[in-house]
C-alpha positions as CSV (number, residue, x, y, z in Angstrom):
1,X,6.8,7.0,-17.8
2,X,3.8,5.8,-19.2
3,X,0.0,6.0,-17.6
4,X,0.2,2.2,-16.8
5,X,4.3,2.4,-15.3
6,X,2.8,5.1,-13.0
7,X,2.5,4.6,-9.0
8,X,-1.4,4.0,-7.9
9,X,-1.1,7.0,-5.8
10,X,-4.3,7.5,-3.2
11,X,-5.3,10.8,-2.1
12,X,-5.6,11.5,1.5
13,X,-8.1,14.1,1.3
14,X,-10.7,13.9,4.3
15,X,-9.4,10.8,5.9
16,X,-8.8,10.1,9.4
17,X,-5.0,10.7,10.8
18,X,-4.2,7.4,10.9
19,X,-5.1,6.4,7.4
20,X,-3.1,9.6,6.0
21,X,0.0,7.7,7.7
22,X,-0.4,5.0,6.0
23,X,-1.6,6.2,3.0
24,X,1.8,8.4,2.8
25,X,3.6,5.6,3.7
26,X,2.1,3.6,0.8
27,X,2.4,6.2,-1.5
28,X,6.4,6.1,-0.7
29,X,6.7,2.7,-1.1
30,X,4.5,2.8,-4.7
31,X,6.9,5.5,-5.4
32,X,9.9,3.0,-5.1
33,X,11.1,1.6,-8.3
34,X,10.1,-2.0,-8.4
35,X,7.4,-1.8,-5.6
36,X,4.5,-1.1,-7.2
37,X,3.2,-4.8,-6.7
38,X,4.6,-4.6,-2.7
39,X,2.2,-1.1,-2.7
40,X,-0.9,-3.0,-4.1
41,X,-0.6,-5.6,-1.7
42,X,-0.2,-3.0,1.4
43,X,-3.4,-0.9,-0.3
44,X,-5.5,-4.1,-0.4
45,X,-4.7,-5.6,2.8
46,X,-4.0,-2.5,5.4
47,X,-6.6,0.1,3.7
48,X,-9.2,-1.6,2.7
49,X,-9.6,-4.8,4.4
50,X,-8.0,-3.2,7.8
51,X,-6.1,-6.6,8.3
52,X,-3.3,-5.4,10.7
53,X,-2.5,-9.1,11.5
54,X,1.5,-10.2,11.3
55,X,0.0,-12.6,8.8
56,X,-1.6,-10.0,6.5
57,X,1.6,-7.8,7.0
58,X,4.2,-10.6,6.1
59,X,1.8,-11.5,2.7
60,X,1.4,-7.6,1.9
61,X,5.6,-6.8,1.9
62,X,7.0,-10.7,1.3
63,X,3.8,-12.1,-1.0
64,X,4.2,-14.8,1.5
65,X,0.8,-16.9,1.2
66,X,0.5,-19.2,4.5
């Protein structure tokens, strides 16, 4: 595996319950073979925007633009 093939993995060092969750939970799916793009999407959107819309949801798994 090369440095760019490997998951963006984020540390969950010093953050709040809920964001270890999902940080774990992104982690797992980064760590999925072919789901590295799906992981992105759920960092972007869940983490650092907070969007925990359906909308948001359905573009970060599906890249479903509406």
């Amino acid at each position: 595996m090369t440095e760019l093939d490997k998951p963006d993995i984020i540390e969950s060092n010093d953050l709040s319950v809920v964001d270890r969750v999902l940080t774990e939970f992104i982690n797992a799916v980064a760590a999925e073979d072919g789901y590295l793009e799906i992981s992105a999407r759920l960092k972007d959107g869940i983490l650092e925007k907070r969007d925990f819309s359906e909308a948001a949801l359905e573009r970060a798994l599906f890249g479903v633009e509406q």
